[in-house]
TORPATOR-6555 format. One record per residue: residue number from 1; residue in one letter; x, y, z of N, C-alpha, C in turn. Coordinates in steps of 0.05 Angstrom, whole numbers. Last residue first. Layout:
BEGIN
{rec NUM "A" {X Y Z} {X Y Z} {X Y Z}}
...
***
This chain:
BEGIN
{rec 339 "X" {986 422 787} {992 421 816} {1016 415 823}}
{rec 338 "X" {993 408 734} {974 427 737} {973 423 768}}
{rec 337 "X" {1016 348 730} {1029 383 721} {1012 410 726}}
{rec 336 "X" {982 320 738} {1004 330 766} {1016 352 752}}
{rec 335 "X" {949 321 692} {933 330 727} {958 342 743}}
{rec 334 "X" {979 296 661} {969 322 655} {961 332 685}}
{rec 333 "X" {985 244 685} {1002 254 688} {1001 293 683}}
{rec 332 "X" {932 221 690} {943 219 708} {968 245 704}}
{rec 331 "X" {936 209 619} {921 226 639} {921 238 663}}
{rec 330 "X" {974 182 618} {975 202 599} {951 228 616}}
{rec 329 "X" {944 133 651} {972 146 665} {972 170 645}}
{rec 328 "X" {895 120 620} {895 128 648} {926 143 648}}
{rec 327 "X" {904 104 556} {910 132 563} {906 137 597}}
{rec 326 "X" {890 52 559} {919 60 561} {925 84 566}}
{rec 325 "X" {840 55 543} {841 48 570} {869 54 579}}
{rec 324 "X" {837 53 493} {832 76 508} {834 80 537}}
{rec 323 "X" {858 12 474} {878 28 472} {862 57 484}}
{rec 322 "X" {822 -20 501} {850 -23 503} {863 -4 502}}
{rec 321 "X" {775 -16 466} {773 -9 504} {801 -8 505}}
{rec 320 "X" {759 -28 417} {785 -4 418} {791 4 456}}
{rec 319 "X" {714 -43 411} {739 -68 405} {762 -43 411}}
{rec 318 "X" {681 -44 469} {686 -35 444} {720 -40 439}}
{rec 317 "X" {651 -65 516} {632 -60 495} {648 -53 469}}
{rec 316 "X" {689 -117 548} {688 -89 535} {670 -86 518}}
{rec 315 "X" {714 -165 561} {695 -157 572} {679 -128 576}}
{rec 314 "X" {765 -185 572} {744 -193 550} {718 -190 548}}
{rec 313 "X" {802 -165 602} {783 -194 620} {759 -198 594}}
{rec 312 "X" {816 -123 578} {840 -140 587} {822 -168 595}}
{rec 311 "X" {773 -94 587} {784 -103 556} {804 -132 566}}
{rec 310 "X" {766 -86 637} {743 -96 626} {755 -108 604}}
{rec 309 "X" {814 -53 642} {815 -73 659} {780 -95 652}}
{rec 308 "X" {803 -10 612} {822 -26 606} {824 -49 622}}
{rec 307 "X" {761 17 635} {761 -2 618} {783 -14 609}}
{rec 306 "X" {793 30 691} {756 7 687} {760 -7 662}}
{rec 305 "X" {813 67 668} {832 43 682} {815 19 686}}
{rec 304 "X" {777 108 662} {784 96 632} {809 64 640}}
{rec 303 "X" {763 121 704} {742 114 688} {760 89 669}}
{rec 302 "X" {816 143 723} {805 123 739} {773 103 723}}
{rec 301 "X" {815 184 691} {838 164 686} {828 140 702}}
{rec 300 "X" {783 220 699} {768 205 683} {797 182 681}}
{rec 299 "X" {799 229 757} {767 218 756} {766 208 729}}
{rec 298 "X" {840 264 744} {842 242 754} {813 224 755}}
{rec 297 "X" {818 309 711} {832 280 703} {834 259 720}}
{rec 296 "X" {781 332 749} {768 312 730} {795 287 714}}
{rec 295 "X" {826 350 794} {797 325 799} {789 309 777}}
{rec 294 "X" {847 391 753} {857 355 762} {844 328 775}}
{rec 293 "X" {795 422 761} {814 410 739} {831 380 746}}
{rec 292 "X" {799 433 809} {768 422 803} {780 408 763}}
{rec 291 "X" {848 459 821} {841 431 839} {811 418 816}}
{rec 290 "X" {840 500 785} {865 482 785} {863 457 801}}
{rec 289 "X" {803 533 823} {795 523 791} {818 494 782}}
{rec 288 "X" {792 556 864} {806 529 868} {805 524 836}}
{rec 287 "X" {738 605 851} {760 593 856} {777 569 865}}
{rec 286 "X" {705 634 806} {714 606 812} {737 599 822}}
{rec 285 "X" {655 694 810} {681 675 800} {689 651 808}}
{rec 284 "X" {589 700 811} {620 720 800} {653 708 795}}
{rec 283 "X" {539 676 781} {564 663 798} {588 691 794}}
{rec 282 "X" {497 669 751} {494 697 766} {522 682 790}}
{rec 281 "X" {496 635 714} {490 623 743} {489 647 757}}
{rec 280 "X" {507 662 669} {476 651 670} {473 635 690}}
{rec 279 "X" {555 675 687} {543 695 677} {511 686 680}}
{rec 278 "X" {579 626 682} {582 641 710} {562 666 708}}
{rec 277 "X" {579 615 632} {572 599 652} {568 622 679}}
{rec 276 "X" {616 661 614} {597 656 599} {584 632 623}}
{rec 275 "X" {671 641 638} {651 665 639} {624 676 628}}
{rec 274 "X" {689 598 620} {668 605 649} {659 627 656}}
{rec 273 "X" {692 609 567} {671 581 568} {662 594 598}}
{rec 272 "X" {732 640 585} {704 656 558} {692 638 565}}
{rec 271 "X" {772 610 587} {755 636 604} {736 646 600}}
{rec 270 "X" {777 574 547} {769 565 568} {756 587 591}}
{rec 269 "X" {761 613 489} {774 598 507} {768 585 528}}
{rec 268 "X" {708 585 442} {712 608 459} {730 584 471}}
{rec 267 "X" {724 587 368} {707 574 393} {725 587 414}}
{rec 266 "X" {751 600 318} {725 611 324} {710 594 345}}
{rec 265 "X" {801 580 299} {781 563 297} {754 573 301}}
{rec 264 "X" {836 625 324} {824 621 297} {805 602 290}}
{rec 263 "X" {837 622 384} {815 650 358} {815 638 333}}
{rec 262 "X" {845 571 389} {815 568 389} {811 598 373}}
{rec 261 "X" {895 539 356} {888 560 362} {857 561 356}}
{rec 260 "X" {916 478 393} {904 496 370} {891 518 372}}
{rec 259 "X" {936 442 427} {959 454 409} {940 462 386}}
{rec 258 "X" {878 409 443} {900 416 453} {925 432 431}}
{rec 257 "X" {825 399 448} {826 426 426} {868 424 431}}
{rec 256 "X" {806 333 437} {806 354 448} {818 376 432}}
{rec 255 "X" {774 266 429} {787 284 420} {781 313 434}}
{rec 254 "X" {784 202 449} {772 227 466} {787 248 453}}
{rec 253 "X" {823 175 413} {792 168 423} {773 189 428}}
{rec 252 "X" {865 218 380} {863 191 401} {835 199 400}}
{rec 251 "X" {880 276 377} {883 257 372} {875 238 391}}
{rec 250 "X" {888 329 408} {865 328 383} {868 299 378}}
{rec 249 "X" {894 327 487} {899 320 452} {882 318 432}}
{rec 248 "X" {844 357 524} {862 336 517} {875 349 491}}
{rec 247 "X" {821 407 534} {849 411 530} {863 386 529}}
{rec 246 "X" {761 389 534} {776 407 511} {803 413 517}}
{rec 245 "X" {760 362 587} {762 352 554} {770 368 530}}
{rec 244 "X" {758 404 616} {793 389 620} {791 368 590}}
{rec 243 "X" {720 433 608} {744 442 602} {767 426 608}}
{rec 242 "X" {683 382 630} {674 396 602} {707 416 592}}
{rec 241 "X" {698 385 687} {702 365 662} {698 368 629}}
{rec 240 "X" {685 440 692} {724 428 694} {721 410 677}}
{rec 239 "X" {629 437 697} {645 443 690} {673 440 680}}
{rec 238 "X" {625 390 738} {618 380 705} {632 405 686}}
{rec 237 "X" {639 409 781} {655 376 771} {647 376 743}}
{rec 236 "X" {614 458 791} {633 464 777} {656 432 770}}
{rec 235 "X" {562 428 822} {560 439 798} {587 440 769}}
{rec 234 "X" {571 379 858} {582 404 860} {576 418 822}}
{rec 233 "X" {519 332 860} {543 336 876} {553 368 862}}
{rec 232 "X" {479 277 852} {480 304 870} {504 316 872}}
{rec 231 "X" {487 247 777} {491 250 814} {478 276 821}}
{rec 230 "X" {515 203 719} {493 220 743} {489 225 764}}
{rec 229 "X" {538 171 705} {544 176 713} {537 199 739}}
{rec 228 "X" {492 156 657} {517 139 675} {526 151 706}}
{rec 227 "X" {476 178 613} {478 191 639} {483 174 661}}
{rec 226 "X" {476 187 556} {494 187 571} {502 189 594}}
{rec 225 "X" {464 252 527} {456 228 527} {482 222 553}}
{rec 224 "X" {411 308 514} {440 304 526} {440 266 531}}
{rec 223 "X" {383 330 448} {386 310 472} {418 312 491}}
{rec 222 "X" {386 380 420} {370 362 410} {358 344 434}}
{rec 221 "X" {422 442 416} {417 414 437} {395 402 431}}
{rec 220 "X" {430 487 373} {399 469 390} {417 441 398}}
{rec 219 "X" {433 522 321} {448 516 335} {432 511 371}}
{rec 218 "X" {409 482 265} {408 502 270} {429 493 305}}
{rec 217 "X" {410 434 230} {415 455 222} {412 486 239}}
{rec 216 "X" {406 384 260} {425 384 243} {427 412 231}}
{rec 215 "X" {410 396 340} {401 399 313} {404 400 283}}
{rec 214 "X" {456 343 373} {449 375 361} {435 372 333}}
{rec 213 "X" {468 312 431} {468 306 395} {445 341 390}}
{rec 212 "X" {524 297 469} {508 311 462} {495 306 438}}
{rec 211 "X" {571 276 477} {548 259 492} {522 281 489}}
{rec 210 "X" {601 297 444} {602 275 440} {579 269 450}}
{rec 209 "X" {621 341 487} {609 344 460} {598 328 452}}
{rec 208 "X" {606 328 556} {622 333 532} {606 330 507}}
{rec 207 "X" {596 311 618} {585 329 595} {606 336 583}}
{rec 206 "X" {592 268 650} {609 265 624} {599 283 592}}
{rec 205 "X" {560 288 698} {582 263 704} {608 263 676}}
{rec 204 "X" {516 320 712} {514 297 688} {542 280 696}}
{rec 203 "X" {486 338 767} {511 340 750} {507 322 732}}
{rec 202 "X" {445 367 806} {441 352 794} {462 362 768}}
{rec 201 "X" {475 406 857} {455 410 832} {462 375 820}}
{rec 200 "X" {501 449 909} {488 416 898} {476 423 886}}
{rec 199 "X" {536 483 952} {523 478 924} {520 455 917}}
{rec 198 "X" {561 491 1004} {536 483 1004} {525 476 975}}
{rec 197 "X" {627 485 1003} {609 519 996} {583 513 1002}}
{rec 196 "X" {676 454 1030} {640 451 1017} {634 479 1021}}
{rec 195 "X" {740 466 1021} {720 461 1041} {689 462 1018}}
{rec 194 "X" {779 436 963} {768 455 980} {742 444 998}}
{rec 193 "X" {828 387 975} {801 390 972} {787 417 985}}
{rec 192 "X" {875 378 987} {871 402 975} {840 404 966}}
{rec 191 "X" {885 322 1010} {891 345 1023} {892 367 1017}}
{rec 190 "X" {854 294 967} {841 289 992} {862 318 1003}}
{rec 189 "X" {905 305 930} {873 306 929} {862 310 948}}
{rec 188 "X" {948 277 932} {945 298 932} {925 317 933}}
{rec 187 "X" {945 218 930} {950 228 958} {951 262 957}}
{rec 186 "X" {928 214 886} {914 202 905} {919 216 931}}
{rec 185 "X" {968 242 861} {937 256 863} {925 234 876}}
{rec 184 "X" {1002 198 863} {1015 228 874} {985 236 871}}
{rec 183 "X" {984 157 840} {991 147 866} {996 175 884}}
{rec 182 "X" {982 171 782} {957 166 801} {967 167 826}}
{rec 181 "X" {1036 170 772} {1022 197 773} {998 194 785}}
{rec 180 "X" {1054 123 773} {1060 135 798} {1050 164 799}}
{rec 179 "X" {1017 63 777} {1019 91 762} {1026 112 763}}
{rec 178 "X" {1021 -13 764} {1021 24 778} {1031 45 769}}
{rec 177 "X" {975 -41 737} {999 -44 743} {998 -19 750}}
{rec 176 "X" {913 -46 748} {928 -70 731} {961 -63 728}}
{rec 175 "X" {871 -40 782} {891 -28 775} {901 -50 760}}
{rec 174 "X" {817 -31 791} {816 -35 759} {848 -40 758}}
{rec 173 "X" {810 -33 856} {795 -54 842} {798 -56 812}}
{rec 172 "X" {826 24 848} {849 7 862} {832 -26 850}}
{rec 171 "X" {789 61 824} {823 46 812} {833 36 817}}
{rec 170 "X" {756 51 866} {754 35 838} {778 32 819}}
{rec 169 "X" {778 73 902} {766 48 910} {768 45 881}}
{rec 168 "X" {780 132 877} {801 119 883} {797 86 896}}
{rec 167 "X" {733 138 877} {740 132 847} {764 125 856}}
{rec 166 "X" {708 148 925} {699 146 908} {719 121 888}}
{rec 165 "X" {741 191 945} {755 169 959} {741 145 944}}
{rec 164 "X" {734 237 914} {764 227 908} {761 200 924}}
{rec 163 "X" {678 232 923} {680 233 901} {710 218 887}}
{rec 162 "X" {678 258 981} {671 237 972} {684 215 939}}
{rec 161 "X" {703 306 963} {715 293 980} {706 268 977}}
{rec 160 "X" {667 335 929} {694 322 919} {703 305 943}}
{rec 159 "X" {624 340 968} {616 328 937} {647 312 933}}
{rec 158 "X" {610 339 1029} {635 339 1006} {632 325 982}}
{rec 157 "X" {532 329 1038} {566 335 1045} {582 344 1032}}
{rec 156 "X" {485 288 1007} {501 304 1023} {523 310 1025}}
{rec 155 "X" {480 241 956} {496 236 983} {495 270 987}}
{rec 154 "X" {427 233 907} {466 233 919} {463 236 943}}
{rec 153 "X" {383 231 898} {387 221 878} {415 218 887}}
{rec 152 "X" {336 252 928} {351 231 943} {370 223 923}}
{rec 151 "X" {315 287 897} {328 300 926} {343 278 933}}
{rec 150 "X" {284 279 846} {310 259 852} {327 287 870}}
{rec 149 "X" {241 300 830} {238 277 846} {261 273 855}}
{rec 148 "X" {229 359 821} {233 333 789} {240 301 802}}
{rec 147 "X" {245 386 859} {212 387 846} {220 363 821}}
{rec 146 "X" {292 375 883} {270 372 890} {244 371 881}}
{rec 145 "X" {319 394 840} {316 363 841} {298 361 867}}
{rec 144 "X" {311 444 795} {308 446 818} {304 415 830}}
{rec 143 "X" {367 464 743} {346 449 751} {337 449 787}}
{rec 142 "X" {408 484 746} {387 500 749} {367 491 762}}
{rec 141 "X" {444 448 716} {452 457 738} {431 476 761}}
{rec 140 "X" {423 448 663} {418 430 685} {430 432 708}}
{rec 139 "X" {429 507 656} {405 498 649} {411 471 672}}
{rec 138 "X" {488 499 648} {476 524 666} {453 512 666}}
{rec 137 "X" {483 463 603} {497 464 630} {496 480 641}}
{rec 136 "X" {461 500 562} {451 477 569} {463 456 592}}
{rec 135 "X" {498 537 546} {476 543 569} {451 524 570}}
{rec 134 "X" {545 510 535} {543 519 558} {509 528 578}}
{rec 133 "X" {516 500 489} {530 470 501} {535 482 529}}
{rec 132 "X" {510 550 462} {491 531 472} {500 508 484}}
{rec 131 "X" {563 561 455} {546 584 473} {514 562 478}}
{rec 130 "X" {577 523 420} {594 528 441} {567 546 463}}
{rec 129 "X" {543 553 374} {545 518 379} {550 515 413}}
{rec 128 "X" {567 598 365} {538 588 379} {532 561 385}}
{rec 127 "X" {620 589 340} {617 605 374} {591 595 388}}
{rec 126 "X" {609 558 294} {627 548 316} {618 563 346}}
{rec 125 "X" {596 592 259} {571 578 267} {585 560 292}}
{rec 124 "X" {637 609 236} {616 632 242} {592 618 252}}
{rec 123 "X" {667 576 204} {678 586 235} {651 601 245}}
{rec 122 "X" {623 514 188} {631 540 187} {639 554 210}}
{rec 121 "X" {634 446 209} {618 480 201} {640 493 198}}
{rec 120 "X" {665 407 213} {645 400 193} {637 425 194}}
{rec 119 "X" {705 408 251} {710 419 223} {688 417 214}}
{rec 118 "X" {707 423 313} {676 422 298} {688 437 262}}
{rec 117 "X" {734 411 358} {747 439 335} {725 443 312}}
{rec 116 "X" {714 376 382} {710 400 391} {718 416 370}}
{rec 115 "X" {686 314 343} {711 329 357} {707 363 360}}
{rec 114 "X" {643 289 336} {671 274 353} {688 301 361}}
{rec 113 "X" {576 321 351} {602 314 335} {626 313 353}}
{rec 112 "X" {521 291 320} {539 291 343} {569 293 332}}
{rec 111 "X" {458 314 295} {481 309 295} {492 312 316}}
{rec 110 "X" {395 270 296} {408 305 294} {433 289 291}}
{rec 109 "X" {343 240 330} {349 243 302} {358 268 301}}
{rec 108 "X" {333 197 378} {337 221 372} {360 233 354}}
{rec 107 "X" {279 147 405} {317 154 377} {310 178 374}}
{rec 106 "X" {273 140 471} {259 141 444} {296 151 422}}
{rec 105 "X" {295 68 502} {286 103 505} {279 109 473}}
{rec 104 "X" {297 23 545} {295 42 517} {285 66 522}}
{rec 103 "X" {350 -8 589} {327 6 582} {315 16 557}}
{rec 102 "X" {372 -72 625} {384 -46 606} {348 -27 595}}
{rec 101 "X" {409 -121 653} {396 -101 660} {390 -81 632}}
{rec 100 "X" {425 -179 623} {425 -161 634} {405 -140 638}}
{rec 99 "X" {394 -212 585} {420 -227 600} {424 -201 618}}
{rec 98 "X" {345 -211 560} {371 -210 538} {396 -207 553}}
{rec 97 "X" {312 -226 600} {298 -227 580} {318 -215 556}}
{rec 96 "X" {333 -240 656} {333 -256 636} {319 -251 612}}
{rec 95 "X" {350 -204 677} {368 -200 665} {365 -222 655}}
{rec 94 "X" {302 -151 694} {298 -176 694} {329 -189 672}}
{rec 93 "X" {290 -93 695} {315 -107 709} {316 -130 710}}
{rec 92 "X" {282 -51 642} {268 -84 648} {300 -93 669}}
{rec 91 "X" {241 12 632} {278 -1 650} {261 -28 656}}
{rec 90 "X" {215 51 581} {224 17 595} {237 20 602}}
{rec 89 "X" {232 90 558} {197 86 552} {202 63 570}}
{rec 88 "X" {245 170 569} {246 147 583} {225 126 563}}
{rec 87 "X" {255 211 517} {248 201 528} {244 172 535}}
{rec 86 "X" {326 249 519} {309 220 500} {282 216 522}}
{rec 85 "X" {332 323 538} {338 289 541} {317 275 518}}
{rec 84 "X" {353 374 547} {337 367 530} {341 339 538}}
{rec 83 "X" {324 423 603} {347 404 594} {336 387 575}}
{rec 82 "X" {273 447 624} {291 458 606} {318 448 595}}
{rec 81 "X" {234 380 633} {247 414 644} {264 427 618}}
{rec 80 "X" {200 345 637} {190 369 631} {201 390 634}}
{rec 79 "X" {239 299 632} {225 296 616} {219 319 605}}
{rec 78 "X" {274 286 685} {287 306 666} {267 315 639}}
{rec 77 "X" {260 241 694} {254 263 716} {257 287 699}}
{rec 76 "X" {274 198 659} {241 209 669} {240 224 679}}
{rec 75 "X" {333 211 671} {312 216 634} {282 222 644}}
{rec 74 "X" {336 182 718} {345 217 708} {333 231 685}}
{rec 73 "X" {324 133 701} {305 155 729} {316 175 720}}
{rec 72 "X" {355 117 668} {335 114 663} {318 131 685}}
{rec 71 "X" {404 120 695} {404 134 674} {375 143 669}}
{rec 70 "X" {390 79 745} {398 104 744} {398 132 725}}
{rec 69 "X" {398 36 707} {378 46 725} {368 74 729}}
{rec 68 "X" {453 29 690} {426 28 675} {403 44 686}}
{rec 67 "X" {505 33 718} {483 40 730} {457 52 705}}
{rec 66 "X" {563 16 709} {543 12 695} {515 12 703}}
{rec 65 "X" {583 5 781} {587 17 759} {560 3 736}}
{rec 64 "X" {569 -10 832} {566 15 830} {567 25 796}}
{rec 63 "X" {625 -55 830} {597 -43 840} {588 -12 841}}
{rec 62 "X" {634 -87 763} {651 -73 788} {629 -62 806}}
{rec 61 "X" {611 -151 738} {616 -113 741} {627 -104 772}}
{rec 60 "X" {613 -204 702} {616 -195 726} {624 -160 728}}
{rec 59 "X" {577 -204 646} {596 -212 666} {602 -194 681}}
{rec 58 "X" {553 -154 603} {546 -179 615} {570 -181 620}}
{rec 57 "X" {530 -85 606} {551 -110 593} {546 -133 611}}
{rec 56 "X" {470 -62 605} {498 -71 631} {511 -91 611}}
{rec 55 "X" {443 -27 558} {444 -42 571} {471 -39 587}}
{rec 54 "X" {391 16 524} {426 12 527} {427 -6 552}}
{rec 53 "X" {367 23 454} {362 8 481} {393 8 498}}
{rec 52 "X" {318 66 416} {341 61 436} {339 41 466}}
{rec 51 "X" {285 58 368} {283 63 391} {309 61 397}}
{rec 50 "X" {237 83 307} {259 72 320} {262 86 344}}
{rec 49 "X" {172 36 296} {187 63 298} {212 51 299}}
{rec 48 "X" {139 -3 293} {129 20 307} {149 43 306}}
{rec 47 "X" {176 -44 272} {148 -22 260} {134 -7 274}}
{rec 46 "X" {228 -20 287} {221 -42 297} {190 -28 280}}
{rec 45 "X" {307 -19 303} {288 -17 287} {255 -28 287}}
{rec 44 "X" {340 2 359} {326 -13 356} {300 -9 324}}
{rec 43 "X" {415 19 369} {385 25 363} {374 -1 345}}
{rec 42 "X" {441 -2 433} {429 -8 401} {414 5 402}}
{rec 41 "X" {502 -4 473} {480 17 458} {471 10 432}}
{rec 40 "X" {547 -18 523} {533 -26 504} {503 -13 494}}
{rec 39 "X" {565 29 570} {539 10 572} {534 1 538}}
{rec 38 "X" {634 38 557} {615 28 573} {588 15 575}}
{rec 37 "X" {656 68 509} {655 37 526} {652 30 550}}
{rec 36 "X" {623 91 447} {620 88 483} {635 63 482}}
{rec 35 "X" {608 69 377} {621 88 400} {615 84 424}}
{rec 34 "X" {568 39 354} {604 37 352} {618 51 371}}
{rec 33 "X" {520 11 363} {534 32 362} {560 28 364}}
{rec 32 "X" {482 -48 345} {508 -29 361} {514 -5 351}}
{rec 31 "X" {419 -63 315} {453 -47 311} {456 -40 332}}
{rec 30 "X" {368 -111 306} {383 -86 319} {416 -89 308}}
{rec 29 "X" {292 -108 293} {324 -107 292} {342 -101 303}}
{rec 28 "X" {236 -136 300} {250 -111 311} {279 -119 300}}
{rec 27 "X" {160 -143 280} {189 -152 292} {208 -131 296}}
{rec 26 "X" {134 -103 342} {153 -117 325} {151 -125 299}}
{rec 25 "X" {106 -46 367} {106 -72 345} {131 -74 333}}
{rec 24 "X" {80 -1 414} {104 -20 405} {98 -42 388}}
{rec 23 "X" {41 23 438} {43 24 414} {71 16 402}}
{rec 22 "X" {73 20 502} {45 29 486} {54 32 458}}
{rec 21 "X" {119 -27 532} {109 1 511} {92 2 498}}
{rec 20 "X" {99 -89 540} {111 -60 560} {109 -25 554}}
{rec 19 "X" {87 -113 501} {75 -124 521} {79 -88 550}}
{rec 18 "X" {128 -103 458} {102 -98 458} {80 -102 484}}
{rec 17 "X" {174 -122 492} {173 -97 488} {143 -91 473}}
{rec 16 "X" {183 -178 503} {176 -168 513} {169 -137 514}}
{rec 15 "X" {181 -189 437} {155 -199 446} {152 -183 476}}
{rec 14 "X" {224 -167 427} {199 -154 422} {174 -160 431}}
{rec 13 "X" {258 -197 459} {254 -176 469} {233 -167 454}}
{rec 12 "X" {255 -252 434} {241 -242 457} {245 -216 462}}
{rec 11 "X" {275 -228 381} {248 -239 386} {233 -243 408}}
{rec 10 "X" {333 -213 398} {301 -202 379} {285 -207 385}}
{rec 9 "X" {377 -230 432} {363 -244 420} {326 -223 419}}
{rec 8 "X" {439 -199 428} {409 -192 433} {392 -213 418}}
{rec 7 "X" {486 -218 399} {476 -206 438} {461 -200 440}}
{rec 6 "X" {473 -219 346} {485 -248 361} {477 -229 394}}
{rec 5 "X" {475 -171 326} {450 -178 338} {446 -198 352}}
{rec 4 "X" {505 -124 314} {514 -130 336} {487 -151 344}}
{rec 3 "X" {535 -81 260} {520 -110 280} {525 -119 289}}
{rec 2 "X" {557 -21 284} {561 -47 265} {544 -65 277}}
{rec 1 "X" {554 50 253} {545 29 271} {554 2 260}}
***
């Protein structure tokens, strides 16, 4: 983590955080997190404990994006079910009490790890790791969002269809010069969109390793963090996304399994990941799989064209938005080879 306390002025927020959270005492501290770029993330030191606070970057935002709010209703809904989450304690939308929107939640104490090939264990502790990250996505896919409040939480209809015309508005509002692999799945998308099957579940948006934090010694989902991105829409979007991250590159920001052998590493292939899924959805198979794949690149090249277009305007939670933001077209381009 590094300091980060010049953007948070302390003292009123504790003053407003004892006033709001039961058994809250200040004074309070705080650290950035070093990682995400998107909603700026401190943990909060404070004598009552430690907390989590993640906020809207300040200046002007794109619409729709950095949805604080949002995160914060999914955590409370998500409190009593079989998905693990932080608990909700504050959403303050008052953006004068440290300049933006942003919420706390409780600190959840385990490990997270950067990269899928998981050197820090043992091969023999790699498969369960994996076997729980899946059936903790079966699990929120399960969930019933009518009984946990959030029926209204998305839109009806064409999950992806929506979804491509979605994020294609926002790449066009991030574009900063053109991409001609974006420009071919823009137009290749919308006319291969499979028809709607009826499935809707409450999706995370950016289930990956990283946005997970795990028991330090045993093989346990701790918390899923990170919920930005949160919606009503097609179960198998978080899927794909979860397998289109493991076949990035081992290198760079967003690390992936790409050019390594998963038998020897001891983590399951990509078939094994949906078969194993499909098994605890009682699903027998997946088809369009190759479209629900390039969806996610293209969806996260359009994420990551946000931030490069945030970095570029000085206006990034993380001094590295640049060079992660550069990967959109690297991205873009994996997708058209896979169609």
């Amino acid at each position: 983590m590094t300091k980060d306390i010049k953007s948070l002025d302390t003292v009123k927020l504790a003053t407003y955080l004892e006033k709001q959270i039961e058994g809250f005492q200040g004074p309070l501290t705080a650290e950035k997190f070093s990682g995400g770029q998107s909603n700026p993330t401190f943990l909060l030191k404070a004598r009552s404990g430690n907390y989590v606070l993640r906020r809207q970057p300040p200046g002007h935002l794109l619409k729709g994006a950095h949805a604080v709010d949002r995160e914060y209703r999914v955590l409370a809904a998500l409190r009593d079910t079989a998905v693990p989450v932080a608990r909700a304690y504050q959403l303050c939308e008052d953006p004068e009490v440290i300049g933006s929107m942003f919420y706390v939640m409780s600190f959840v104490q385990g490990e997270i790890f950067w990269d899928p090939a998981l050197p820090e264990l043992a091969r023999e502790k790699r498969m369960p790791l994996y076997s729980e990250v899946i059936r903790v996505l079966a699990a929120l896919h399960d969930v019933d969002v009518n009984a946990v409040g959030l029926s209204d939480y998305g839109r009806s209809g064409n999950y992806f269809e929506r979804q491509v015309g979605m994020w294609t508005k926002q790449y066009r509002a991030a574009e900063t010069e053109p991409i001609e692999a974006m420009e071919k799945l823009i137009a290749w998308l919308p006319a291969n969109t499979p028809p709607d099957d009826g499935q809707q579940s409450l999706v995370h948006g950016d289930y990956r390793f990283d946005n997970l934090i795990f028991h330090p010694t045993e093989a346990k989902v701790l918390a899923v963090l990170d919920w930005e991105l949160s919606t009503l829409g097609h179960p198998f979007a978080d899927l794909a996304y979860l397998c289109m991250c493991l076949r990035l590159p081992s290198f760079g920001q967003i690390s992936g399994l790409a050019g390594k052998d998963r038998e020897q590493l001891g983590v399951p292939t990509e078939a094994q990941i949906i078969a194993q899924y499909c098994a605890l959805r009682g699903i027998e198979a997946i088809e369009n799989w190759p479209f629900y794949l390039a969806f996610s690149y293209f969806r996260l090249a359009a994420i990551l064209q946000g931030v490069l277009k945030r970095a570029l305007g000085g206006n990034a939670s993380n001094d590295k938005a640049i060079q992660v933001g550069q990967m959109a077209g690297q991205l873009a381009q994996m997708a058209v080879a896979l169609i």
